[in-house]
N, C-alpha and C positions, 0 to 999 in steps of 0.2 A: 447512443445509437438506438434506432428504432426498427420497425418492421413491419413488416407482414405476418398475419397472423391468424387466427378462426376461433371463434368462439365457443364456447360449449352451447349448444341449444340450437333454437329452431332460425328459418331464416330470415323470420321477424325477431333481431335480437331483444331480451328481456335482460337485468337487472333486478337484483329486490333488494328493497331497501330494509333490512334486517335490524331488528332490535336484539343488544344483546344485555342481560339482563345483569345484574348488580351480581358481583362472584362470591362465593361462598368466602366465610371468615375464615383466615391465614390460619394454617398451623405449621406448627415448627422455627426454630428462632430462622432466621435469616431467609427462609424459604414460604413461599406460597403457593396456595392454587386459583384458579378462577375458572369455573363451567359457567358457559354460556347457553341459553338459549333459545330458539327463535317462537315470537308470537304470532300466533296464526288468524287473526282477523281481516274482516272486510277492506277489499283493496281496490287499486284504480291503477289499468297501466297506461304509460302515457310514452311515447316513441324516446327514443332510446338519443336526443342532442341534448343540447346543452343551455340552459335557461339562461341569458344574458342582463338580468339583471343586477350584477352586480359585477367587479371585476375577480372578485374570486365567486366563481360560479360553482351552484350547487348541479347534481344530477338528477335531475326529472324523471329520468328515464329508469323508473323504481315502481315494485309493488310497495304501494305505503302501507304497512300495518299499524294497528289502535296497539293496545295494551298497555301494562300497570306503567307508572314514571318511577324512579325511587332517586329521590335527590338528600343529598346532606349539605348542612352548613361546612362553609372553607375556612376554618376560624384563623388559618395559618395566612390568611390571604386577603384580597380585596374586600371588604366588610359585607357588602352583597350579595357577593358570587357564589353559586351555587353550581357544586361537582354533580353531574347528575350521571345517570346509567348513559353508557356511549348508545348513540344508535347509527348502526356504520352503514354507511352508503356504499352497494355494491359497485364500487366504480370500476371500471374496466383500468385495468393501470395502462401503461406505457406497452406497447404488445412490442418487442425488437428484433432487427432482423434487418429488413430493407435498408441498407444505410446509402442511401443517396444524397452522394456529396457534390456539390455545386463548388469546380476546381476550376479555375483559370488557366489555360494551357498558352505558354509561350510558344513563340513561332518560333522553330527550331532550339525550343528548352523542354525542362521539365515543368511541370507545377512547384508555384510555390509550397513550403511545406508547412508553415506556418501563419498564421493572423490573428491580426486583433480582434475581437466580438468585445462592443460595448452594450451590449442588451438587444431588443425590439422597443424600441422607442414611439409611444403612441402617438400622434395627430393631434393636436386642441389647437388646430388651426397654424398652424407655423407653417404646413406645404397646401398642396393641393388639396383639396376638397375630397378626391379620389384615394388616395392614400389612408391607409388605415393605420398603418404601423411600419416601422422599416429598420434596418440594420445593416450598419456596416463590418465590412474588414479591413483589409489591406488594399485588397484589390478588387473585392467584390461587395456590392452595393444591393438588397433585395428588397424591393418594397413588396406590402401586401395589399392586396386589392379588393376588396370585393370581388368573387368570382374570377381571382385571376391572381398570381404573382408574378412581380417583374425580375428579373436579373439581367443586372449590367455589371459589367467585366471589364477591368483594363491589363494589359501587359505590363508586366511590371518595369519601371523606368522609360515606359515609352507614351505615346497617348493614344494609341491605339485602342478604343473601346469597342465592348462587344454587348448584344441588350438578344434578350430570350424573352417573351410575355408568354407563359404557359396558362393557358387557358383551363379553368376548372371545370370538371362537369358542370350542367345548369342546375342540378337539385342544390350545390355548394352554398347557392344562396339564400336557400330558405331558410337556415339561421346564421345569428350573427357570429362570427370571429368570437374568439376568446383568448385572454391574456393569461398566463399564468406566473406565479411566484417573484413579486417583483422585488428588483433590484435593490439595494441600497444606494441614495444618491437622485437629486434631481435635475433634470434639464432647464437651461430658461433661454428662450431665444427674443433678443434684441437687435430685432432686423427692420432695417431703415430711422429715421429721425423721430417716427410718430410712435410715441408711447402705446397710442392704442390698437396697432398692430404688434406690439410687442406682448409675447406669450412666456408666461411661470410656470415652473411647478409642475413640467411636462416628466410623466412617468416611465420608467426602460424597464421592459419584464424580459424574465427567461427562454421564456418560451410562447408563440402563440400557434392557437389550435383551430384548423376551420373545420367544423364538425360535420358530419352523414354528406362527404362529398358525393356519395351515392350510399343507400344504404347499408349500414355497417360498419362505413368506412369513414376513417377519420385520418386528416392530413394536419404534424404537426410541422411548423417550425421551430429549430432552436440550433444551436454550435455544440461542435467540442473541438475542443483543443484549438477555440478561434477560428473553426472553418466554419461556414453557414452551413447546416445539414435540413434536409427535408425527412421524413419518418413516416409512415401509415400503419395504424393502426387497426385492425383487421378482427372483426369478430368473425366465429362461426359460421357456417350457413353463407358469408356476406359472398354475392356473384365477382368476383373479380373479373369477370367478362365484360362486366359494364361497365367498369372504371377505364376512363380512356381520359389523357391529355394531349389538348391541340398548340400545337407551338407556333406563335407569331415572331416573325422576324427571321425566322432559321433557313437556310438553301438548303437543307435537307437535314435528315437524322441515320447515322449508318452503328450500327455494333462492332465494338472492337473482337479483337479475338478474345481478349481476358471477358468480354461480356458488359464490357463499360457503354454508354450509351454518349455518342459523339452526336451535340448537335452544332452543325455547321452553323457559321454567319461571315458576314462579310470580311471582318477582321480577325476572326479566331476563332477557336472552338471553347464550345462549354463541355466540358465532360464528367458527366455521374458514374459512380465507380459503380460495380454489379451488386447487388443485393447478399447481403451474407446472413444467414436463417438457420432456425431448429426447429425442428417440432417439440413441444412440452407433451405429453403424453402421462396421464394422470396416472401417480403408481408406477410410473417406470423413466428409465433417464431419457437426456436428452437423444432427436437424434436428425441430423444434418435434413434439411428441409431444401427442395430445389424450385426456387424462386429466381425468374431471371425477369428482365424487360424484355418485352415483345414489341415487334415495331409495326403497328398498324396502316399508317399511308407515311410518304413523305415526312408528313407534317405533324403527327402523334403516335404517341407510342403508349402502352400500358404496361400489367406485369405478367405475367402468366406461374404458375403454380405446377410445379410437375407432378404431384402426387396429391390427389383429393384426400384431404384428413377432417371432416370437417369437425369430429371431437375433439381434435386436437390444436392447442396454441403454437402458436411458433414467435419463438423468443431466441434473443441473443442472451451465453452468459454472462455472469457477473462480468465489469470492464477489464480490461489489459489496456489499459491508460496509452501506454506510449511503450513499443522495446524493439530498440535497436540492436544490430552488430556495432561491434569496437575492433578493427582490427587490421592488421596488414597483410601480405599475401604470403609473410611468412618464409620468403625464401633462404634469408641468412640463416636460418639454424632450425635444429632439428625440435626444439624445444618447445613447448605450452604459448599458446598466448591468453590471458585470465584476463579477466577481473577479480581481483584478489578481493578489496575490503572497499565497502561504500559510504558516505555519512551524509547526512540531509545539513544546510547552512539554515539559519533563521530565516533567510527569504525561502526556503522550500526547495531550494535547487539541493541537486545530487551530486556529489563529488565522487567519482571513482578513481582507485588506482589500481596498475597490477602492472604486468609483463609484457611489454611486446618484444617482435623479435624480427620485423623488417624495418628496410630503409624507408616505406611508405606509411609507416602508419601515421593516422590522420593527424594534422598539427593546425595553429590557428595562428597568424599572422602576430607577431609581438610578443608571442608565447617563448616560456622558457626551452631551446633547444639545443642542448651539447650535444656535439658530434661524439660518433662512436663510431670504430673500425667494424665491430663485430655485428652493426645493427639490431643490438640486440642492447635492453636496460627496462628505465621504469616508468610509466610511461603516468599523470597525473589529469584527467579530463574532470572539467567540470559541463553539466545539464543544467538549463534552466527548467522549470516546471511543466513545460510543454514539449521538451524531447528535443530541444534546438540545442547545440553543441558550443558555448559560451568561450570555454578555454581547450587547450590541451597543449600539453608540454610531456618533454621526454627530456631523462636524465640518463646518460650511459657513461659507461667506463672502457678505456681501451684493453684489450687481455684480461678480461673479469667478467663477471656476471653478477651483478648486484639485482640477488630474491627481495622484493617488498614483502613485508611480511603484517603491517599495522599499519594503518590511516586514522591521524584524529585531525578535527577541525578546532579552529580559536572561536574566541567568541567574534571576529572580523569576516568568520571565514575559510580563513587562509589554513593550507592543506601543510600538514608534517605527516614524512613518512617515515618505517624505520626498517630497518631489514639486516640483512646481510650479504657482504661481498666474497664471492668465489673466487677466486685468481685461476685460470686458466692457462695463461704462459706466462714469460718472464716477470719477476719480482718488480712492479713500478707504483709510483705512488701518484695515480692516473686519473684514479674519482675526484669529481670535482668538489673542493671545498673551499670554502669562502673564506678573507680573511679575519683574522677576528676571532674565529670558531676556536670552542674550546678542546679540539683535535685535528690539529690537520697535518700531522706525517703520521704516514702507515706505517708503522710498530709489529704489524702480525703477518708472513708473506702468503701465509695458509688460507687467509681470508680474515674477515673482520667487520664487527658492525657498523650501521650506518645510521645518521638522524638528521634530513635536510626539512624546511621550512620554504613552499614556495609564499608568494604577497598573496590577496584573496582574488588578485586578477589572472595570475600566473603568468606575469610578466615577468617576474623577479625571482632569483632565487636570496631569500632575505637570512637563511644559515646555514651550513652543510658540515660535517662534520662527523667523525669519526668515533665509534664508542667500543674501547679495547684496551685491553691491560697489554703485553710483550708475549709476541710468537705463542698467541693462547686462539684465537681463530674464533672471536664471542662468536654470538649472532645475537642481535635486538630485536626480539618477537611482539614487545606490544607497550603499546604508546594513549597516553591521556593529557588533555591540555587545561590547566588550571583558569580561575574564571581573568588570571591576572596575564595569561599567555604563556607562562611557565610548563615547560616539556618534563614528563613522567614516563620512563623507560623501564623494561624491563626484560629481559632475555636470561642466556647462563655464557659465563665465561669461564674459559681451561687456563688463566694465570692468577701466579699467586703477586704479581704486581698489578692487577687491574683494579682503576684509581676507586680508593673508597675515601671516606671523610673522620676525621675523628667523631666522637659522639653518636654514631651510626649503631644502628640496632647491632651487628653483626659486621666488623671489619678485618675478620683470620678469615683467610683463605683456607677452606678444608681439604681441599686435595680431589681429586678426577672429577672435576667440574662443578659451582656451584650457580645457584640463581644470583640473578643482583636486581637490584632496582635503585635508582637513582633519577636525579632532576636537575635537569639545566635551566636557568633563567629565560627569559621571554626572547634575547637575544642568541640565543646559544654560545654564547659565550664561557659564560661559569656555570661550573657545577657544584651547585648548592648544595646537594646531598648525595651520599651516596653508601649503599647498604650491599652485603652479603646474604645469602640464607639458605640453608646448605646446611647437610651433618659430611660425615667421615667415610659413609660409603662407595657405591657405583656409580654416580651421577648425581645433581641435582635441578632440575630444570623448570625455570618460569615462563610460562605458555603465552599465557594473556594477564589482563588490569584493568580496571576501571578505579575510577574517585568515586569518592561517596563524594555527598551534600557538604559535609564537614570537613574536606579536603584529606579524609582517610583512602588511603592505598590497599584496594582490595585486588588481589593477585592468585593465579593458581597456577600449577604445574603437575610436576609428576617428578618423587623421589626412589632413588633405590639404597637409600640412607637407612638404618633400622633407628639411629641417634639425630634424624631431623626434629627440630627444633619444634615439637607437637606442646600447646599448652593444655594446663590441667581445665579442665572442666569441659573441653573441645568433642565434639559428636565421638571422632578414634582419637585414640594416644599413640597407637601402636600401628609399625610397619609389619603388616605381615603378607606379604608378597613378595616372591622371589624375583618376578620380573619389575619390580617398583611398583608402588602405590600416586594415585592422586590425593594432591593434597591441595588448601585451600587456605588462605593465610589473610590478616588483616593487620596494615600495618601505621603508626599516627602519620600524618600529614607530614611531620621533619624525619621521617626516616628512622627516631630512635626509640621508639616502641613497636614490639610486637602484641596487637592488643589480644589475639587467638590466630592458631595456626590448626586445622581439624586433617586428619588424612579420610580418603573417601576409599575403601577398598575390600577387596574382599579376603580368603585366610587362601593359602598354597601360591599358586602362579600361571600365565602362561606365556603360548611363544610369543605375544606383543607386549612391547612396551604400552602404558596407559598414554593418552592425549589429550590436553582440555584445547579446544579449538575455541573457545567463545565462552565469554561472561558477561555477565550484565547484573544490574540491581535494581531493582524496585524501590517503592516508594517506602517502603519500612524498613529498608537497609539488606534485606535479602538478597543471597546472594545466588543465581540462577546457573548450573554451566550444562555445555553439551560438549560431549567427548567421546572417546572411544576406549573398551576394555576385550581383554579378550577370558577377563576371570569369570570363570561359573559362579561364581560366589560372590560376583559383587553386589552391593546392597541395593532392594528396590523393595519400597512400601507397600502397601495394604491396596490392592485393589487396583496395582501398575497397571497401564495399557499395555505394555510387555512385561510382564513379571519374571520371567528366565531369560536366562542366555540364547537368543535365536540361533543355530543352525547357522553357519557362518558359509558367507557367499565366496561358489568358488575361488580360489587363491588369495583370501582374506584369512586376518587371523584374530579381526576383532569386530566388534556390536559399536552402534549407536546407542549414547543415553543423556536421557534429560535430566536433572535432578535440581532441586532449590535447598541449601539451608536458611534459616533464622540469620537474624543479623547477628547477633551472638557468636555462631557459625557451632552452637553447645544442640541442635536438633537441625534432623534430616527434614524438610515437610512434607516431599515428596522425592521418589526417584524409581525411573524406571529407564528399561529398553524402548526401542522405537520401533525396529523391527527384522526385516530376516531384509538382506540385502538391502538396507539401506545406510548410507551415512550422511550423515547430517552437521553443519562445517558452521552456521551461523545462528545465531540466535540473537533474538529479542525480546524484554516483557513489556509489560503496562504498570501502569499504576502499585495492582494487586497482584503483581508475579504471574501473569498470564503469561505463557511463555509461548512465541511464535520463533521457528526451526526452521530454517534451509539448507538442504543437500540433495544428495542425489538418490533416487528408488533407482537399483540397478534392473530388477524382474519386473519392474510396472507392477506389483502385487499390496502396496502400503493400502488401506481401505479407505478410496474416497468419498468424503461427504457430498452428497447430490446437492445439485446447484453451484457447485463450484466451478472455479474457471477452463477448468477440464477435465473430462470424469473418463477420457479415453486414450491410454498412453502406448508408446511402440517401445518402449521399455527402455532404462538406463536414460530419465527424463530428470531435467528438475522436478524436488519435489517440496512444499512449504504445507507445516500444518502449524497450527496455532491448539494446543493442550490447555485443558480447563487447570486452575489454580493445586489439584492432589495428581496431575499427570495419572489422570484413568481416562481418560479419553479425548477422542479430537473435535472443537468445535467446529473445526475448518482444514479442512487437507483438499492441497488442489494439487496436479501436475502442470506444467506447462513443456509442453511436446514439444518434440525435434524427430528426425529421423536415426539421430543418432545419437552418440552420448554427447548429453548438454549435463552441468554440475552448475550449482547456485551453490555460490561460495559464501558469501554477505546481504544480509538484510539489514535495512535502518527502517523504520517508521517517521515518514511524514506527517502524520496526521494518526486519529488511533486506526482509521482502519486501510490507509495508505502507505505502500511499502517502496521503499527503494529496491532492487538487487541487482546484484549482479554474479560474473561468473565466466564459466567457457561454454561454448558452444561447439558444434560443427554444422555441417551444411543438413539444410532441412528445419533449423531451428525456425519459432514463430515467431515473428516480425510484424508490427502494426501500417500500416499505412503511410504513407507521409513518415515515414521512420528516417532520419538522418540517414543509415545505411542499411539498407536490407537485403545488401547482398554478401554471403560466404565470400572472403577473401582469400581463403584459402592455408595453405598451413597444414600442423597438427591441427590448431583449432583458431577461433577467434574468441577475443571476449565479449561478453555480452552485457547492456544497461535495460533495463527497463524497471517501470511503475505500476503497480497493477491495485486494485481495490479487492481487500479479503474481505467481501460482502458476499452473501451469498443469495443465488439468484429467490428474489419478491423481496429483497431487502436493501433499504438506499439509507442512506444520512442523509437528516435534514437539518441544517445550525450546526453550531460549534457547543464545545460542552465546555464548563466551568471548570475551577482547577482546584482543587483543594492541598492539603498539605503533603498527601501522599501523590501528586500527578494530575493525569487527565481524569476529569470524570466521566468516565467512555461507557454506551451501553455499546449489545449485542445482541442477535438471535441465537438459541443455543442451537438451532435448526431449519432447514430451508423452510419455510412455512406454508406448508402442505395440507388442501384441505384435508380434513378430516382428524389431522392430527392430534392425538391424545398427548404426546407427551413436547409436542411448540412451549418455548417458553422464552425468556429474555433474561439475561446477567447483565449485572454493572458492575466495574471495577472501578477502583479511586474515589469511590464515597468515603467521606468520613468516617472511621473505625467508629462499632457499636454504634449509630446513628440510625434514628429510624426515618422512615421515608414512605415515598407513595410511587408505585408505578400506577403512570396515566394512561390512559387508552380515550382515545379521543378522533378529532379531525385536525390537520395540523394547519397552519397559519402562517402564511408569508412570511410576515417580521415579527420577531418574537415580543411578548410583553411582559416588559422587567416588576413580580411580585418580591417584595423584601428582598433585593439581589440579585435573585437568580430569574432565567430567561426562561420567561413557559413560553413554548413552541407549539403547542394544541391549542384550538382555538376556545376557547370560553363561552362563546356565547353558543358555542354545541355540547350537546350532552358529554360527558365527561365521566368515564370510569377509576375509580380510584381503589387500588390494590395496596392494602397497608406491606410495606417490607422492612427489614434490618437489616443493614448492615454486620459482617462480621469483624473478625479483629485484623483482617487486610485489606477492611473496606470491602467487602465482595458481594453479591447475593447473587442467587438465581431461582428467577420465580418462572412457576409452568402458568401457561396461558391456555391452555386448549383451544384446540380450531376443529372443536368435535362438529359445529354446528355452522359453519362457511364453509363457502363454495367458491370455485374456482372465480376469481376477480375481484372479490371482496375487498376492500378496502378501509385499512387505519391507520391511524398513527400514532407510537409508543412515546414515555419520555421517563426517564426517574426525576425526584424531585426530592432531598434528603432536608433536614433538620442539621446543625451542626452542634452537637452535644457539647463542643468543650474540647473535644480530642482532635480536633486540627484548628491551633492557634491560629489567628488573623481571619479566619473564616467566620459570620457573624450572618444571623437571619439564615435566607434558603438557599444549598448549591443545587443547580440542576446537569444533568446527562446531557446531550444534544441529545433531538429525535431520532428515531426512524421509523420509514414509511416502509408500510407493507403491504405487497400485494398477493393477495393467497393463490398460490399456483395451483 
C-alpha cells in the first residue's frame, strides 16, 4: 500500500545525496559501532525525477558532494571487487496511505476478492507501439501509457467488459516511466508464423513508477495481494490542488458513502476504495491523516488533504497482510468461538483450528462434515497465502463437547488434532472414529481424549481415535508429527490402566493423575510407545511438546509431586511449591529415556496452579516456554524486562512469563515477566531463540515500539512482542485493535518476519479488505485468521536468506529507523555459532549475485560499507548503526554476510542474511 504524503522541506522538493564515511573499528566480541558522517562540498541540484537511463534507475534529484573515497580489497570475494564507503542516495522511499484499488464490481455481486498479478510486463515490441508496460489479473487488464493509464475490466464468468483511460496530468510526460525490481523469470512471445515478429526475453517488474506527475508528485503502479493497486507518493510543500485526473470512457464519477470513488461505464463500475493515511510526525507517533478524493467535474477527480502538515509525511503502518473473522452467528450455545492453534504447510498456507458453536459456521464443499445435534464441536480451516479460504471441515459429537486443544501438520500437510471430549448428557460412544484406529470404544463416561488426522485437502477423515486408560477422563493437550507421519501425544491421565508399553521410560501408574506421552504410527492404528511421568503426589500434568531434530520428546507441564522424576545435574532438583511447580523434561525419541527433567519454580506457593501454554525450540536445542505463575518467587534473570511479580489484574491470580533453557535444560539463559495485565498464550522463536509472544494486554498499557502495526489500543486488544535473545527488552510489540476483547491465542511464522495468528475476537475487531469475512457473526465471540509482517515501519525484506545448521539466517532492525538516532542498529540470528562476518550497508539490487554461495543483495558496482561482526555461541549479533547524521527519506540497504568456521557442518564458503531496505523516517 501506498499514499499520500508531504515532504519535509520547501516547495521545490530537494534530496542530498549523502556520503556516509567508513565507521569506526568494532569493539566488543559480537557487537559494533559505526558513526557516520556527512561531507560538505561543492554541489549541483538538479529537479527532484528520475534519470531513465538504465532500468534500475538512479536519483538525480541530489545535492552531489566531493570528499575522501575509502575503499578495501574483498579478498573473500570476486578477485576485483572492491567494498567501498556507501554513499546513500537520499531517496524518498514509498510515502503510504492512499491505497487506491482498481476493483471490478459485478452487477448485482460483490468484488472479486482475490487475483492473480504476473508482474508489469514491458513492451519490446510484442503490442502496440503505445503501450509501455501492462499487467494482468483475473479480471482486470491495466496497460501504461505514456501520459495515461488504461483499465479494462470484465465481470466475472460473463463477457461483459468495462475500459476507464485516466488521463495524467501533461507535466507526467516530461520524463520517462520507470520499472523497478524485477521479476524472476522471462516472457517470449511467438505470435504468428514469422520468426521475425516473434519477441524474447520480454522482462515483468514489480512495480512501475511515472515520476513528477505534477510537481512532487509521483504515481506508482504495482499489486498486493493480486489486486492491481495505484499509490502516490507525495512530497512536502507538493500543491495537491493541481494534481487532477481526467477520465475517458466514464458516464460519470459519483462517491460512495464509505468514500470509494465509483466511476460509471457502460457495463459496469470500476471502484477505488477511499484512501487510508497517517501523518509521520518526527519525534512523535503516528497520527490518522484525512485524505479523501474530491470530485472535480463529471469527468476527473483529485484528492484533497484535510489538514495542511506540510512538515509532516504521511504513511501507512507496517502491513496487516490479510485478517479475517472465522465464525458462526453462535446461536447453539453459550460457549467461546476461538481459534485455538495455527500452523503454516510448506506451500505457506495457514491451517487453523479451534471451536465453533453454530449450525452455520463456514464449510467448503467436499470438506469433512459430521453432523452434530448440539451444533457445536471442532471446526479445521485451511488459508491459502492470500486470505482465500481453501478447506474447512467440522468434527462434532452428539451430547459432548469435544475442546481442541493441539494442532500439528505432516510433512503432506494434512491437519491432526488432539483435545478432549466433555460428555454433557447421556453415556454414548457418539465421536466419530474411524475403523482401524487404535481406540474406538469409549472406555471413560466422564470425558476422554481425542486424536483425529484429516487428508491435506480435508476431504477425508484419514484416523480418529480415542486416547484413554478406564473411567479416568485424560485429556490430550499437545501433539508433534514425525518427519515419517507418526503422531506424538501428550496430556495427563486419572487411570492406573491407561495403555502404556513395556520398555517405556515410566509405566506405574502413580496415583491422582499423572502425565503421559506416547506415539501412534502414521496410520493411527498402533501404539508404538507409550510412557508415564508423574511422582506420588497432587497431580501431574503435561501442557505442551515439541520434537527436537533428533526425534527427541521435549515436554513441559506443571507437578505438585515433591518425588517427580527431576534429574541430577537439571537447573532445580527440588519441588518447592505448595500450589505445584513447572517443570520441563527431555525425553529419547522411543519413549525409554528420560535424558533431563529440570523444574522451573519459585520457594512457598500461591492461589494458582502454574501453566506452560507453549514451547518451542531453537536451532541449538533450547528450550523456550511462556506460561503463567502466580509465585513472587519465581525465577527471572539479570536485567528481565519484568524482573518481579506485576500486580495481578483484577480477578487473576497469576503473571505472564517468558523464559528459555539450554539444551541440556542444566541453565536458565533467560526468564522474566511480561507484564501487569497481560497474558500471553503462544509463542515462537528463530534460529537463535528470539522468542515472539501472542496474547492479550487486558489495560492497553504493555509499551509499544513506534512504527509498529498499531501504537493506539481501546484496551483488552491482542497483543504480539518479539523479545531480544536475554528477554530484557522488546524489539517489536504491536497491538492490533478491536472495540472489545479480542485474545491471539497461536502464532506460527511463515517467513522470519511473517506471522500466522489467530484467536477470538468480537465485533469491532480489524479486518483487511477483500477479507473472506469481515463481518461479526455474532455470538460470545468469533474466531479470528490473519497474517501480518513484524517489520517495523522504514523497514522492508528484500530476498530470502540462507540457512545454516542452526535455521534461518534472518536479520533485523533493533529499532524504527529514526533520523537522528544514536542508538538504530541491526541483529542477525542463525548465523553460524562464533563465525565472523560483515554487515553491508550499500544500495540493494534486484536479483541477487551468488559470491562463494551466498546471495549478495547490495549492488557492487556502488559503494559499499563493510562493518566487521561475530557471531556469538547462538549465532546472534547486534551491531548499532547510528542515523546521527540522515534525514528524513534517506535511503539504504542492510545485509549480514558470515564466514562458516567449521561449527555448522554442510555449510562451506559464505551464508548471507536476506536484506533490508531502509527508509529513514
Amino acid at each position: 500500500m501506498a499514499g499520500l504524503g508531504a515532504r519535509r522541506g520547501s516547495r521545490s522538493p530537494r534530496t542530498f545525496h549523502r556520503r556516509l564515511l567508513a565507521p569506526e573499528k568494532a569493539s566488543g566480541v559480537g557487537r559494533s559501532s559505526a558513526w557516520w558522517t556527512t561531507s560538505k562540498r561543492k554541489s549541483h541540484y538538479t529537479p527532484h525525477c528520475y534519470d531513465q537511463t538504465s532500468m534500475n534507475a538512479t536519483l538525480v534529484g541530489t545535492r552531489v558532494t566531493g570528499g575522501p573515497r575509502v575503499a578495501s580489497r574483498l579478498a573473500w570475494a570476486l578477485p576485483l571487487m572492491l567494498f567501498q564507503e556507501l554513499e546513500a542516495h537520499a531517496q524518498l522511499p514509498p510515502i503510504s496511505g492512499s491505497a487506491v484499488k482498481l476493483v471490478e464490481h459485478e452487477d448485482g455481486g460483490s468484488p472479486r476478492r482475490h487475483e492473480r498479478f504476473d508482474g508489469w510486463v514491458e513492451n519490446r515490441g510484442q503490442w502496440d507501439s503505445g503501450v509501455l508496460f501492462q499487467a494482468s489479473a483475473d479480471t482486470v487488464r491495466v496497460v501504461a501509457r505514456r501520459g495515461a493509464v488504461d483499465v479494462f475490466a470484465r465481470a466475472a464468468a460473463e463477457s461483459k467488459r468495462a475500459w476507464i483511460r485516466i488521463i495524467l496530468p501533461p507535466a507526467s510526460g516530461a520524463d520517462p516511466i520507470r520499472c523497478d525490481h524485477e521479476l524472476p523469470g522471462l516472457n517470449h512471445y511467438f505470435l504468428g508464423n514469422d520468426p521475425a515478429n516473434w519477441t524474447r526475453g520480454v522482462r515483468r517488474f514489480d512495480k512501475v513508477t511515472y515520476p513528477c506527475i505534477v510537481d512532487g508528485v509521483d504515481l506508482v503502479l504495482h499489486a498486493t495481494r493480486g489486486r492491481i493497486e495505484y499509490d502516490l507518493v507525495v512530497q512536502p510543500g507538493a500543491d495537491l490542488a493541481s494534481l487532477r485526473f481526467e477520465c475517458q470512457g466514464s458516464q460519470g464519477l459519483t462517491l460512495d458513502n464509505d468514500g470509494s470513488l465509483v466511476m460509471h461505464t457502460q457495463t459496469g463500475e470500476l471502484i477505488q476504495t477511499p484512501p487510508v493515511s497517517a501523518f509521520e510526525h518526527a519525534g512523535r507517533d503516528s497520527a490518522a491523516a484525512d485524505v479523501r478524493f474530491l470530485l472535480l467535474s463529471d469527468s476527473s477527480f483529485g484528492f484533497a488533504l484535510g489538514e495542511e502538515s506540510p512538515s509532516a509525511a504521511v504513511r501507512i503502518d507496517p502491513s496487516l497482510i490479510w485478517s479475517t473473522y472465522l465464525g458462526s452467528s453462535g446461536a447453539a450455545t453459550s460457549y467461546a468461538e476461538y481459534g485455538a492453534k495455527c500452523a503454516v504447510d510448506q506451500a505457506g498456507a495457514l491451517t487453523v483450528m479451534g471451536q465453533f458453536n453454530g449450525s452455520d459456521f463456514p464449510t467448503t464443499p467436499g470438506s469433512v462434515q459430521i453432523p452434530t445435534n448440539s451444533g457445536f464441536g471442532v471446526f479445521v480451516s485451511k488459508f491459502d497465502s492470500t486470505g482465500s479460504l481453501v478447506y474447512s471441515s467440522l468434527i462434532g459429537a452428539t451430547n459432548a463437547l469435544p475442546e481442541p486443544h493441539a494442532l500439528a501438520l505432516s510433512p503432506s500437510g494434512a491437519a491432526t488434532v488432539v483435545g478432549q471430549i466433555v460428555h454433557s448428557g447421556p453415556f454414548a460412544n457418539n465421536f466419530p472414529t474411524t475403523s482401524g484406529a487404535f481406540d474406538t470404544v469409549l472406555s471413560s463416561p466422564s470425558g476422554t481424549g481425542f486424536a483425529f488426522r484429516l487428508s491435506p485437502q480435508g476431504d477425508n477423515l484419514d484416523y480418529s481415535t480415542y486416547i484413554e486408560g478406564v473411567n479416568d477422563g485424560p485429556d490430550a493437550t499437545g501433539v508433534a508429527i514425525t518427519p515419517t507421519g507418526a503422531t506424538v501425544i501428550c496430556g495427563t491421565t486419572y487411570s492406573s490402566a491407561f495403555p502404556v508399553t513395556q520398555g517405556s521410560f515410566d509405566n506405574n501408574y502413580h496415583g491422582f493423575g499423572d502425565a503421559f506421552v506416547l506415539r501412534l504410527n502414521s496410520s493411527g492404528s498402533t501404539l508404538e510407545w507409550s510412557t508415564l511421568l508423574g511422582g506420588s503426589g497432587g497431580g501431574d500434568f503435561a501442557h505442551t511438546l515439541k520434537l527436537a531434530d533428533d526425534g527427541d520428546v521435549v515436554v513441559a507441564g506443571a507437578t505438585g509431586s515433591a518425588d517427580f522424576p527431576f534429574t541430577p545435574g537439571a537447573y532445580a532438583t527440588a519441588f518447592s511449591s505448595s500450589s505445584g511447580t513447572t517443570w520441563v523434561a527431555r525425553l529419547s525419541a522411543h519413549g525409554d529415556l528420560l535424558r533431563w527433567a529440570t523444574a522451573i519454580g519459585g520457594i512457598g506457593g500461591s492461589a494458582s496452579i502454574p501453566r506452560v501454554w507453549d514451547l518451542a525450540l531453537d536451532g541449538l536445542g533450547g528450550v523456550s516456554i511462556v506460561g503463567q505463575t502466580g509465585e513472587a518467587t519465581f525465577p527471572t534473570t539479570q536485567g528481565a524486562l519484568v524482573p518481579v511479580l506485576p500486580q495481578f489484574y483484577p480477578g487473576e491470580l497469576a503473571s505472564s512469563y517468558v523464559a528459555r533453557l539450554d539444551a541440556s535444560g542444566s541453565n536458565l539463559a533467560y526468564s522474566t515477566f511480561v507484564g501487569f495485565g497481560v497474558n500471553m498464550l503462544g509463542l515462537v522463536v528463530d534460529a537463535s531463540g528470539i522468542a515472539t509472544v501472542i496474547g492479550n494486554d487486558r489495560l492497553g498499557q504493555f509499551p509499544i515500539t513506534p512504527g509498529a502495526l498499531s501504537i493506539t489500543s481501546q484496551s483488552r486488544d491482542v497483543l504480539i512482542a518479539r523479545l531480544d535473545p536475554i528477554g530484557s527488552r522488546a524489539y517489536f510489540s504491536t497491538w492490533l485493535p478491536g472495540m472489545n476483547q479480542d485474545v491471539g491465542f497461536d502464532i506460527a511464522m511463515l517467513s522470519a518476519h511473517r506471522a500466522g495468528i489467530c484467536g477470538w475476537a468480537q465485533s469491532g475487531f480489524f479486518t483487511t479488505s477483500g477479507a473472506y469475512d469481515s463481518t461479526y457473526n455474532g455470538g460470545v465471540s468469533d474466531g479470528f485468521v490473519a497474517v501480518a509482517d513484524l517489520l517495523l515501519q522504514g523497514v522492508r525484506q528484500h530476498g530470502r536468506a540462507a540457512h545454516t545448521c542452526l535455521g534461518e539466517c534472518a536479520m533485523n532492525a533493533t529499532e524504527r529507523p529514526t533520523a537522528g538516532s544514536a542508538s538504530f542498529g541491526f541483529y542477525c540470528s542463525g548465523a553460524p555459532p562464533f563465525s565472523n562476518g560483515w554487515l553491508l550497508l550499500g544500495t540493494e539490487r534486484a536479483l541477487p549475485m551468488i559470491i562463494q554461495g551466498a546471495n549478495l543483495l547490495l549492488d557492487p558496482s556502488q559503494r559499499i560499507v563493510r562493518i566487521p561482526v561475530r557471531a556469538d555461541y547462538i549465532g546472534f549479533v547486534e551491531t548499532r548503526v547510528p542515523l546521527t547524521n540522515l534525514h528524513w527519506g534517506d535511503h539504504f540497504a542492510a545485509q549480514f554476510v558470515w564466514r562458516n568456521p567449521g561449527t555448522c557442518p554442510g555449510n562451506t564458503g559464505l551464508v548471507a542474511s536476506h536484506a533490508l531496505l531502509i527508509d529513514v523516517q
